[in-house]
C-alpha positions as a printed Julia matrix, in Angstrom:
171×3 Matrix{Float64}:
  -0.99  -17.8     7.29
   1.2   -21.07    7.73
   3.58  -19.75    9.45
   1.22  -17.5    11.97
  -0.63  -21.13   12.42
   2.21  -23.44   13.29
   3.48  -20.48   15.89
   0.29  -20.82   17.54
  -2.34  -18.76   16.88
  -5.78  -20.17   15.16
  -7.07  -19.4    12.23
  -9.91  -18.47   11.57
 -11.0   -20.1     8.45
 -14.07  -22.53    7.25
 -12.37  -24.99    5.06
 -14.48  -24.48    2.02
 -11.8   -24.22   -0.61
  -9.88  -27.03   -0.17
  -6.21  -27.99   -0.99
  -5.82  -28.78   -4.2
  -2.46  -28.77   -7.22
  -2.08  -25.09   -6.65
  -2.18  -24.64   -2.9
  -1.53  -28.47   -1.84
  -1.62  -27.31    1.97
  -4.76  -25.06    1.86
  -5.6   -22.06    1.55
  -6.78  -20.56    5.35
  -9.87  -18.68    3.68
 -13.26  -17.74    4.93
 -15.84  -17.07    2.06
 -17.83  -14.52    4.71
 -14.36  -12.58    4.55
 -15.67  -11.52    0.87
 -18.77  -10.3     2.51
 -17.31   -8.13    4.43
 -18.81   -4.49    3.53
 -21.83   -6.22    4.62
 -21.48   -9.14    6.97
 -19.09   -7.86    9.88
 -20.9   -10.46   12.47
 -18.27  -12.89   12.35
 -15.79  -10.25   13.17
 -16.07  -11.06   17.37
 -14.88  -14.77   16.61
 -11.9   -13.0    15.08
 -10.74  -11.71   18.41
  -6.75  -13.72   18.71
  -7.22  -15.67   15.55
  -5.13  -15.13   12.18
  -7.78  -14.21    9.08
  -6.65  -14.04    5.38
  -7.66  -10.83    4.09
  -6.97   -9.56    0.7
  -5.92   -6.05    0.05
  -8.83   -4.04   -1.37
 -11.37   -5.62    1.57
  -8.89   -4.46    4.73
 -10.5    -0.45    3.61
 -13.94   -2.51    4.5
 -12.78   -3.34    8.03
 -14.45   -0.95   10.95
 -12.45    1.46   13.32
 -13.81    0.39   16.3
 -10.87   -2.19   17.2
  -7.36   -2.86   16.72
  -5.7    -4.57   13.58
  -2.54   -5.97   13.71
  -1.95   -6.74    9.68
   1.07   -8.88    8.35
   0.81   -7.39    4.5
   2.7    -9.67    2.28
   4.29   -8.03   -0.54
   5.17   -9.93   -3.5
   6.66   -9.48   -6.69
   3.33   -8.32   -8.67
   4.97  -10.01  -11.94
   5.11  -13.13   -9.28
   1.23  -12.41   -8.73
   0.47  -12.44  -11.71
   2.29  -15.51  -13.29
   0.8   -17.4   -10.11
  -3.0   -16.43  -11.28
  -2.19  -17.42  -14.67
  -1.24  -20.95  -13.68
  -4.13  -21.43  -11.65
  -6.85  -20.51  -14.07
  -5.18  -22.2   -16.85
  -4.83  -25.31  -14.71
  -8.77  -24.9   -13.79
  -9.65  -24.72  -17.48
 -10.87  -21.08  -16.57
 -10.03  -17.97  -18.84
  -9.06  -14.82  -17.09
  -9.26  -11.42  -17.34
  -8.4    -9.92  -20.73
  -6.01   -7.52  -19.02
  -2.44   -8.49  -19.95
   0.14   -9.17  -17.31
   1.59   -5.96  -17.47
  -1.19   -3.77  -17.15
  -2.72   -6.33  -14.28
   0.48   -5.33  -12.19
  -0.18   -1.76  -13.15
  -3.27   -2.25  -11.65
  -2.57   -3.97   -8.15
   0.0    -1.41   -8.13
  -2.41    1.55   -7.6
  -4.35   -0.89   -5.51
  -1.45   -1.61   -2.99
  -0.38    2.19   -3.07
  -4.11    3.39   -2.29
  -4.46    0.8     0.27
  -1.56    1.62    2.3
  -2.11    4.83    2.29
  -5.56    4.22    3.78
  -3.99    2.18    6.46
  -0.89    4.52    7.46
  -4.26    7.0     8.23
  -5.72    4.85   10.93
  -3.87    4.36   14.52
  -6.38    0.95   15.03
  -4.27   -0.84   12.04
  -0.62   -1.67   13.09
   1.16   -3.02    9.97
   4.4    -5.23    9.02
   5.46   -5.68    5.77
   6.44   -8.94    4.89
   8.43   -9.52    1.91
   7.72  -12.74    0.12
  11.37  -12.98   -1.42
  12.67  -12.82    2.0
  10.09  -15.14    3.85
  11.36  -17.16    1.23
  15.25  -16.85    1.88
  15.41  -15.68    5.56
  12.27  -17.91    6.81
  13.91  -17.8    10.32
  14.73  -13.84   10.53
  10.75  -13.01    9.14
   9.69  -15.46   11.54
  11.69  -13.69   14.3
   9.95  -10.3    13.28
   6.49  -11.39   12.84
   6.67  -12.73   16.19
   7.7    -9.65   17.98
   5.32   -7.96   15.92
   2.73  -10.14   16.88
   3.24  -10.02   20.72
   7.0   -12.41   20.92
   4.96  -15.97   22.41
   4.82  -17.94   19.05
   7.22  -20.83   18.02
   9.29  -19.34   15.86
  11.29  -22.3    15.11
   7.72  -23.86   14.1
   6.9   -20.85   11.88
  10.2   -20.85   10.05
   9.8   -24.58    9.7
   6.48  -24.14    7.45
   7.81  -22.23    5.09
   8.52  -24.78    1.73
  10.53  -23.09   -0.63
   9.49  -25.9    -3.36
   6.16  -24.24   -3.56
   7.6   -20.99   -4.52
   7.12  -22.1    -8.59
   6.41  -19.04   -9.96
   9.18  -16.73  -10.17
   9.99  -13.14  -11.29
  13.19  -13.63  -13.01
């Protein structure tokens, strides 16, 4: 979302969870986003703005326009140990499902999801993998661009990626 942002395109977002120890440059969010299998109003304001989406909700999206979706895949055992952190440094317990079986989980997710997506001509899709945003910030900035029509900064984009915020590692 950073990266799309500093290129140049908006996003669409409403500020309501704010930056904070885990996410100290924000998170790009919109809480209707969650809403989505039955709020789809806000969709029109969409129209050439960047919205954070999470997986499972893109199969809640209508087929009456075109997607363009950046997918970020990360390392699930990543995912995971990220999630952790956060609730622990919230104070909040999570789910009882261990690590392991969590990534089993988002596994089937992703896999079903995809598959739902390479079955509809309105979604065009990039992957984006994390580990190489990380690395190769210019290169993944170079292909999100032409993905994304080729008139964002890509020297901006690359710039916002901070690999000091990548703390949780699959090692």
């Amino acid at each position: 979302m950073q990266m799309v942002v500093a290129g140049g395109i908006p996003a669409l977002t409403d500020s309501v969870r704010t930056p904070d120890a885990d996410n100290p440059r924000g998170y790009f969010e919109l809480e209707r986003v969650k809403s989505l299998k039955t709020d789809r109003a806000w969709l029109d304001d969409a129209r050439g703005r960047v919205v954070k989406i999470i997986h499972l909700l893109l199969m809640d999206l209508p087929d009456d326009r075109p997607y363009r979706v950046l997918f970020l895949a990360r390392d699930l055992r990543e995912v995971t140990a990220s999630q952790s952190a956060m609730l622990a440094r919230s104070g909040k317990s999570g789910a009882t499902l261990t690590a392991d079986r969590l990534a089993a989980v988002y596994t089937g997710q992703l896999a079903q999801v995809r598959t739902w997506l390479a079955a509809r001509p309105q979604f065009q899709v990039l992957e984006v993998p994390h580990a190489k945003l990380i690395s190769d910030a210019v290169g993944q900035a170079a292909s999100m661009n032409a993905f994304l029509g080729g008139d964002l900064d890509e020297r901006s984009m690359a710039a916002a990626v901070d690999p000091s915020l990548h703390r949780n590692r699959s090692v």
